[in-house]
C-alpha positions as CSV (number, residue, x, y, z in Angstrom):
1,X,0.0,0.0,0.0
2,X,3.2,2.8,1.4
3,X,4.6,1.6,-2.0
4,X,1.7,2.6,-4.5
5,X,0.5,5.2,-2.2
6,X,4.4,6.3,-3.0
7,X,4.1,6.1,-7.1
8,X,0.7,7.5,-7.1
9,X,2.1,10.8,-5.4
10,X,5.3,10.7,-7.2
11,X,3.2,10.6,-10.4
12,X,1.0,13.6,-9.4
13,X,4.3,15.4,-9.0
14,X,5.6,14.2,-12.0
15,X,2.8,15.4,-14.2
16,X,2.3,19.1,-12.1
17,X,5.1,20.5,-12.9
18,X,4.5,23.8,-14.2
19,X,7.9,26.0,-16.0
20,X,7.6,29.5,-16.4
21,X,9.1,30.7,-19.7
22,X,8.9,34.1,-19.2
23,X,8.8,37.1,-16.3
24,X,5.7,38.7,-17.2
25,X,2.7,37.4,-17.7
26,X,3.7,32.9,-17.5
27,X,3.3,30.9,-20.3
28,X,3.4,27.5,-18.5
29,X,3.8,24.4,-20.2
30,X,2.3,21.1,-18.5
31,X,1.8,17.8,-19.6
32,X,-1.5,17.8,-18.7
33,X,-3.2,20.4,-20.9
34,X,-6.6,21.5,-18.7
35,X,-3.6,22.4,-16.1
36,X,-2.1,24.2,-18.5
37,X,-4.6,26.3,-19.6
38,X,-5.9,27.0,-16.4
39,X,-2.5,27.7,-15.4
40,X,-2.3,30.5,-18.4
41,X,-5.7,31.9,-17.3
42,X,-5.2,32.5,-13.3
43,X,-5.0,35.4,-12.2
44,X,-3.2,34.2,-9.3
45,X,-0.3,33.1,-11.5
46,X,0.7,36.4,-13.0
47,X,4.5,37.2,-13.4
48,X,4.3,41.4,-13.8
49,X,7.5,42.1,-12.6
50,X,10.7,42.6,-13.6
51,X,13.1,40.3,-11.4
52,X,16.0,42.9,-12.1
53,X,14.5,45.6,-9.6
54,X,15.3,43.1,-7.0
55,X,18.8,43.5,-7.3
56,X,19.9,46.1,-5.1
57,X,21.7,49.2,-6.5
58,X,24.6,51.2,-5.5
59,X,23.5,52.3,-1.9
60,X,23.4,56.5,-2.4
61,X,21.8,58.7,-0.1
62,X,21.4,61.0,2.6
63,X,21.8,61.1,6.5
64,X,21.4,62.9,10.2
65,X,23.0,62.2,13.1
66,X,21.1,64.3,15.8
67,X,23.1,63.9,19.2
68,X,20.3,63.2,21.8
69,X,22.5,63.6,24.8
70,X,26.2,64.0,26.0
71,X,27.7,62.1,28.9
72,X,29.8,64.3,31.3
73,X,31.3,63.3,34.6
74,X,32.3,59.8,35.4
75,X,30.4,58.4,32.4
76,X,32.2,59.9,30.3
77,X,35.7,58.7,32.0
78,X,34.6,55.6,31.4
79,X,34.6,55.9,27.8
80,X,30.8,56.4,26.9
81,X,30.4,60.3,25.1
82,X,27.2,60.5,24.0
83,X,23.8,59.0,22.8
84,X,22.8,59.6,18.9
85,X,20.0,59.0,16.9
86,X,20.6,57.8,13.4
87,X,18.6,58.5,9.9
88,X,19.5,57.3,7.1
89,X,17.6,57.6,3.3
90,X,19.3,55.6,0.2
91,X,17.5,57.4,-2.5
92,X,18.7,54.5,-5.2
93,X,17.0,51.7,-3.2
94,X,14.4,53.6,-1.5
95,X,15.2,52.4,1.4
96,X,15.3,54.1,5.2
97,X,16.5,53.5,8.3
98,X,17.2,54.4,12.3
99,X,19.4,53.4,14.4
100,X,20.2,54.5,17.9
101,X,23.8,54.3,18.8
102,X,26.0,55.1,22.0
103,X,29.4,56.1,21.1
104,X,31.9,54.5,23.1
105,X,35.7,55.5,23.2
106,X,37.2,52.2,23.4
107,X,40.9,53.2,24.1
108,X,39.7,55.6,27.0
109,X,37.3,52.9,28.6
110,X,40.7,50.1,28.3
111,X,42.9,52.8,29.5
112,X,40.1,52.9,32.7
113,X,39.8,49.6,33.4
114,X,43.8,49.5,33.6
115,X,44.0,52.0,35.9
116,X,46.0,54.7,33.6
């Protein structure tokens, strides 16, 4: 039964397989030809996009760095000088983003810890 259960599915597979033959709108070729055509016809099998726009282009753009706050007194000994907030717009990609970052001098904050 596991056996022809097996060959019945591998079958199915066999005769589903659908290749696309184009980017736009598919033209798929099947050996079973009422899958085919319905295949051609869905609306829910439309290609209407070029794949190239999902390759990323050379990241140009703009950003801000607004400094949100300063550390002073024994923060700041410790290597930490301030709290910034990020923005960043690639104008190729169309792509923004924010980032909060703390600034940390590392060679102060080592030279701290060693007692110098």
């Amino acid at each position: 039964m596991k056996k022809s259960l097996a060959l019945f599915c591998a079958l199915v597979m066999l005769c589903s397989i659908a290749l696309a033959e184009t980017t736009t709108r598919g033209i798929y070729t099947t050996p079973i030809s009422p899958l085919t055509k319905w295949l051609n016809e869905n609306d829910k099998f439309h290609h209407n996009h070029g794949y190239d726009k999902y390759e990323r282009e050379t990241p140009i753009g703009l950003g801000v760095d607004l400094t949100l706050w300063n550390f002073t007194g024994a923060v700041n000994d410790w290597g930490f000088d301030n709290v910034e907030l990020q923005n960043k717009w690639d104008i190729n990609n169309s792509e923004y983003s924010m980032f909060g970052v703390v600034q940390v001098d590392v060679p102060r904050l080592f030279n701290k810890v060693r007692g110098r």
